[in-house]
C-alpha positions as CSV (number, residue, x, y, z in Angstrom):
1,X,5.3,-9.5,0.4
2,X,7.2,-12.6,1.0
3,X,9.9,-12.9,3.4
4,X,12.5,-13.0,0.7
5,X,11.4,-9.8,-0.5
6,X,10.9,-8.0,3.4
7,X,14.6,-9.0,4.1
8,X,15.6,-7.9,0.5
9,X,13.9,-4.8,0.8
10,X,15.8,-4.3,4.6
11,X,18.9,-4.8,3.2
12,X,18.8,-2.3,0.4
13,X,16.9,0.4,1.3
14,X,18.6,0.2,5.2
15,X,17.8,1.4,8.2
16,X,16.8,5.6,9.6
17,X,20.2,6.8,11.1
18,X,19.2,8.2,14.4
19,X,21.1,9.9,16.8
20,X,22.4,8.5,19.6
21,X,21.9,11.4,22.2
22,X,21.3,10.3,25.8
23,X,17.5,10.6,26.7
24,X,18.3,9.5,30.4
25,X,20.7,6.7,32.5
26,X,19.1,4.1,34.6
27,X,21.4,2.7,36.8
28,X,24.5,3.7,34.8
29,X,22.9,2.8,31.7
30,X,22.1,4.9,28.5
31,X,18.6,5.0,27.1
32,X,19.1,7.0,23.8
33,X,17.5,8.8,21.1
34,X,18.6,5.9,19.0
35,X,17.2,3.2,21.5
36,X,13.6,4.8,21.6
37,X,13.4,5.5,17.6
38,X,14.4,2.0,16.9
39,X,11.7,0.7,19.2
40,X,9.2,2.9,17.5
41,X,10.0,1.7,14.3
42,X,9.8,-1.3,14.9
43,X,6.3,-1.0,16.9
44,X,4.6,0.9,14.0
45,X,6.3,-1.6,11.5
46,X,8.8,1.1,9.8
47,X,5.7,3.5,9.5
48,X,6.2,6.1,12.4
49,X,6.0,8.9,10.6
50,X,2.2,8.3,9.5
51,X,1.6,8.5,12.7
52,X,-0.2,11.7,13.2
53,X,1.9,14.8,14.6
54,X,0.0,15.7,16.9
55,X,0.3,11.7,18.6
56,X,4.2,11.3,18.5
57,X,5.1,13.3,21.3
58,X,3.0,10.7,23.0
59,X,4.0,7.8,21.8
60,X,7.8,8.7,22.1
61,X,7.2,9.5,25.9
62,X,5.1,6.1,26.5
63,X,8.3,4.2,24.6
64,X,10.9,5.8,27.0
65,X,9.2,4.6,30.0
66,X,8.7,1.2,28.6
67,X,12.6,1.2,28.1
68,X,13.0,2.6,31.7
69,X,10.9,-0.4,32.6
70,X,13.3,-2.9,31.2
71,X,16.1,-1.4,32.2
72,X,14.8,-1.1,36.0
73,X,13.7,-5.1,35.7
74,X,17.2,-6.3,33.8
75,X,19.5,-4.2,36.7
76,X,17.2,-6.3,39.5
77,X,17.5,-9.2,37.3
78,X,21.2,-8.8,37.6
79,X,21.3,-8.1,41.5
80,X,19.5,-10.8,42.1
81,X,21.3,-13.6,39.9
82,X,18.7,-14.7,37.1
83,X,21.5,-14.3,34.8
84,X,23.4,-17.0,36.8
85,X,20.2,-19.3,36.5
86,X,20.1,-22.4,35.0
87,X,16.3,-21.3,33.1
88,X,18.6,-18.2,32.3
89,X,21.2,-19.8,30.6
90,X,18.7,-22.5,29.1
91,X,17.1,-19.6,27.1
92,X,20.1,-17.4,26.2
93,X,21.8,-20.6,24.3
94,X,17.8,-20.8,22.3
95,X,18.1,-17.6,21.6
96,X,22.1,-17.3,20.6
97,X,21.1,-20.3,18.3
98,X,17.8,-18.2,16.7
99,X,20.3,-15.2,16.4
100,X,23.0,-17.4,14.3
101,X,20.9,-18.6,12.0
102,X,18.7,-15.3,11.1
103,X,22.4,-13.5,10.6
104,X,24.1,-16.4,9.0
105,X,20.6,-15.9,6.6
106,X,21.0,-12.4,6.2
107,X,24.7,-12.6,5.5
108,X,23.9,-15.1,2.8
109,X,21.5,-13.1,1.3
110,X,24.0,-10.3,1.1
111,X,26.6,-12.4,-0.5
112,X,24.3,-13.3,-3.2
113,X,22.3,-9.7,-3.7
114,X,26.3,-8.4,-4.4
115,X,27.0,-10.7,-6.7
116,X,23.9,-9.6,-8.9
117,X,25.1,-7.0,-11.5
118,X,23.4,-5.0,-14.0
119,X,24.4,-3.0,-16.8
120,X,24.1,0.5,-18.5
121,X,22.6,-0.8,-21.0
122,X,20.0,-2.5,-19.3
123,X,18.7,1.0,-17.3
124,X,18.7,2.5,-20.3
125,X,16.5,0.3,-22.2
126,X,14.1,-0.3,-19.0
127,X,13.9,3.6,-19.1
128,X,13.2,3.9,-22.5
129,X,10.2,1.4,-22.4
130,X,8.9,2.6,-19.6
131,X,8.8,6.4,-19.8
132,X,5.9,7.0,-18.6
133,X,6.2,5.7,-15.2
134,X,8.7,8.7,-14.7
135,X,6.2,11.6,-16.3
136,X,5.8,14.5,-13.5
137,X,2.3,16.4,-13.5
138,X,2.1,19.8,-13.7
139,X,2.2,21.4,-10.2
140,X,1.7,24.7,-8.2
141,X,3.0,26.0,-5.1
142,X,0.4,28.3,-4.2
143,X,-0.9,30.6,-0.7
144,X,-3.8,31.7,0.1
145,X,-6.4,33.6,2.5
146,X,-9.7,32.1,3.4
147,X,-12.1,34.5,4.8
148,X,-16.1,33.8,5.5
149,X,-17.5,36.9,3.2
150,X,-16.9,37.7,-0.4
151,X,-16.8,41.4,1.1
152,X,-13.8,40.9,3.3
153,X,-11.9,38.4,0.5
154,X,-12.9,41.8,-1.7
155,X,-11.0,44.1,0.5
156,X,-8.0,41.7,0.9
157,X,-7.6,42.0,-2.8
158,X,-7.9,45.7,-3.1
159,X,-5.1,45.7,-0.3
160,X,-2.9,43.7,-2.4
161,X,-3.3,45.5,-5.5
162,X,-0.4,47.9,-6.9
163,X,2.1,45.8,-5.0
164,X,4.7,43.2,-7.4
165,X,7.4,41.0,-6.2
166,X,8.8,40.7,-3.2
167,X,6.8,43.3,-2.1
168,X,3.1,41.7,-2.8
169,X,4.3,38.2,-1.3
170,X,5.5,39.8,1.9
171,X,2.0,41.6,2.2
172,X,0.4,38.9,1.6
173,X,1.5,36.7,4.2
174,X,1.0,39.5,6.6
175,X,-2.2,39.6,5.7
176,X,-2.5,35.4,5.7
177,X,-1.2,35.4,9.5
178,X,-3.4,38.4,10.9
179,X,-6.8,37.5,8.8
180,X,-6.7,33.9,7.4
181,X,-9.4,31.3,9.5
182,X,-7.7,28.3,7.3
183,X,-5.6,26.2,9.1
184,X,-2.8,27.4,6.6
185,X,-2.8,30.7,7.8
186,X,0.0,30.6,10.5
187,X,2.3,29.7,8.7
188,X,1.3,32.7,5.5
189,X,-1.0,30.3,4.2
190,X,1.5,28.5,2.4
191,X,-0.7,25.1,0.6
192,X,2.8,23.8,-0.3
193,X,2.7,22.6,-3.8
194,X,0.1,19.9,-5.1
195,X,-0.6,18.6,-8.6
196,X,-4.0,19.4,-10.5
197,X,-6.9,17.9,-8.6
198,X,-5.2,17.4,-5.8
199,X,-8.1,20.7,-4.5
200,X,-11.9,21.7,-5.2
201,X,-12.3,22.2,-8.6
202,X,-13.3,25.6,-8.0
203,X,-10.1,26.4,-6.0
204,X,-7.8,24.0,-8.6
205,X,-9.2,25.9,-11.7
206,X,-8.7,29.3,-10.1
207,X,-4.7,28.4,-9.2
208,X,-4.0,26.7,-12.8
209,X,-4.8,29.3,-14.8
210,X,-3.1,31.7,-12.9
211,X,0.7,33.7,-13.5
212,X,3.2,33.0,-11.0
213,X,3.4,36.1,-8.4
214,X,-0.1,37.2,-8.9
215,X,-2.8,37.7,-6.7
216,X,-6.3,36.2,-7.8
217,X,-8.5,39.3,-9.5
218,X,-12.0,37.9,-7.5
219,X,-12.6,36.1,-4.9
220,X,-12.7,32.3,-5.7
221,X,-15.9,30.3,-4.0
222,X,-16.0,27.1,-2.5
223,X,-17.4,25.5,0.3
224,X,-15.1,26.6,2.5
225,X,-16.0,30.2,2.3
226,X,-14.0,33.0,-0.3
227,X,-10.2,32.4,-1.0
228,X,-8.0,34.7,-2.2
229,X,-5.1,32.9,-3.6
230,X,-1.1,34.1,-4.6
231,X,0.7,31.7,-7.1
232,X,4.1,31.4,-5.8
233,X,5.3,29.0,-8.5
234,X,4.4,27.0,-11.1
235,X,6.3,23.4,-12.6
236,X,5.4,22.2,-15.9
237,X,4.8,18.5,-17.0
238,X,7.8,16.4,-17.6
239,X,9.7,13.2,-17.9
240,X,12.0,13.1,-15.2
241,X,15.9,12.3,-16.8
242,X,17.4,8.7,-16.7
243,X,20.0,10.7,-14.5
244,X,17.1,11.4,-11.6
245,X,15.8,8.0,-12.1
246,X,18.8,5.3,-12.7
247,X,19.3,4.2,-9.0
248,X,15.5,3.8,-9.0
249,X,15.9,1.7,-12.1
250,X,19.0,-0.3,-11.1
251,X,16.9,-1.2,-7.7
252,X,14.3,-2.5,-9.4
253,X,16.1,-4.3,-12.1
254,X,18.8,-5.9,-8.9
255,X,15.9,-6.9,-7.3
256,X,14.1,-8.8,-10.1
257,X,17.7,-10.1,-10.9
258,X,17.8,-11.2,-7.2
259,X,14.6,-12.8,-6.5
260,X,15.5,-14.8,-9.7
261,X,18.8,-16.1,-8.5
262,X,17.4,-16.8,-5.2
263,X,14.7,-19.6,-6.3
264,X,17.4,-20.8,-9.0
265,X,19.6,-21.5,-6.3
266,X,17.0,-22.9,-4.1
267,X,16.6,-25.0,-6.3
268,X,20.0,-26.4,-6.6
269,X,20.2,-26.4,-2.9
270,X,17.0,-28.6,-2.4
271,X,18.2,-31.1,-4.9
272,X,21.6,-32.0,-3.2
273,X,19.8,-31.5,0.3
274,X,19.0,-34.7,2.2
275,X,15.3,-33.6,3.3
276,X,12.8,-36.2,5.0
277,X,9.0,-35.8,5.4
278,X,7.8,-37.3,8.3
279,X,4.5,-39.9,6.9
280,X,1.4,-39.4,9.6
281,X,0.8,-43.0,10.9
């Protein structure tokens, strides 16, 4: 990606609203919920939440303390005049320069992304030659009960059977919770919902052939013991509609449009610029 397009790209899609709930006060000063989710994202390069679960708590509790770090070195740095330094105030007028420019740039970049327009006609005709970028597989949302032995996965089933509705789906995460050894289990084992392939083929041929709010007649095998699964719904193929997918369409198009006008005007700008390459002697 080239820096046009990671400052394009920052400007359009924007930046996670976080609150601003006071964490803790150093010295009078605020370190917020706002301050250490900033810093995350910007450690992990906007991609904190691929970071594991399990790790976050972690990392969150290692990035307050960093900023209690700073903030305990800025207040001595105060106390005991740095700021009033003449190294200080050297770096602070480097810095204030580097800040002008990258916001002057950004601001530019703006300017010229707003003035890029694009029509009705033009989403619709992108969406209509390009359909099937928007086709949505078919997909279940499906539970289900893993168990060691056929026997037990037998008995689960024969539970189950003669209940419908509401009924069978609250027995059957009752059942999930008390007798389930996947990691699904706590929570009814609930799979969430998952397009074909997306599981063993044994356990994805069972699911798609299924009716929504049944229970599996056998046990299904694979190798992660006997699964009896409930199909809690089911979503057919389809195209999604230019409604669900114009903004998506418009982005793309704006952005094309952009990078365009950009080099165009680069262009221009280089051939009224006065721009000297220093010869190697």
């Amino acid at each position: 990606m080239n820096p046009v397009t990671k400052i394009l790209t920052t400007l359009i899609v924007g930046a996670t609203i976080a609150s601003a709930q006071t964490l803790v006060t150093v010295n009078g000063s605020a370190i917020t919920q706002n301050d250490v989710d900033t810093e995350l994202m910007q450690a992990t390069q906007g991609r904190f939440n691929e970071v594991p679960a399990e790790k976050r708590a972690e990392f969150r509790k290692q990035v307050l303390n960093q900023l209690i770090a700073k903030e305990l070195v800025y207040s001595d740095a105060k106390k005991t005049g740095i700021l009033n330094s003449k190294d200080f105030k050297t770096e602070y007028k480097k810095l204030l320069e580097i800040a002008k420019r990258n916001i002057a740039i950004q601001v530019w970049q703006k300017k010229q992304l707003e003035k890029v327009k694009v029509s009705q006609k033009e989403l619709k005709d992108y969406y209509n030659k390009n359909k099937a970028e928007f086709n949505v597989k078919e997909s279940v949302h499906a539970r289900h009960i893993l168990v060691k032995e056929e026997a037990d996965a037998k008995k689960i089933i024969k539970e189950l059977s003669g209940l419908k509705g509401a009924k069978l789906k609250a027995k059957f995460i009752e059942l999930a919770k008390a007798k389930s050894t996947g990691p699904s289990g706590a929570q009814g084992g609930d799979l969430g919902t998952f397009v074909s392939g997306q599981m063993v083929p044994a356990f994805n041929k069972a699911v798609f052939s299924m009716k929504v709010g049944t229970v599996t007649a056998k046990p299904v095998k694979t190798q992660f013991g006997y699964h009896v699964i409930y199909l809690e719904a089911k979503n057919p193929a389809k195209v999604r509609s230019f409604k669900e997918v114009a903004p998506v369409i418009e982005q793309r198009i704006k952005l094309e449009k952009f990078k365009t006008a950009v080099q165009a005007k680069m262009k221009e700008l280089k051939k009224k610029a006065k721009i000297v390459v220093n010869k190697k002697k």
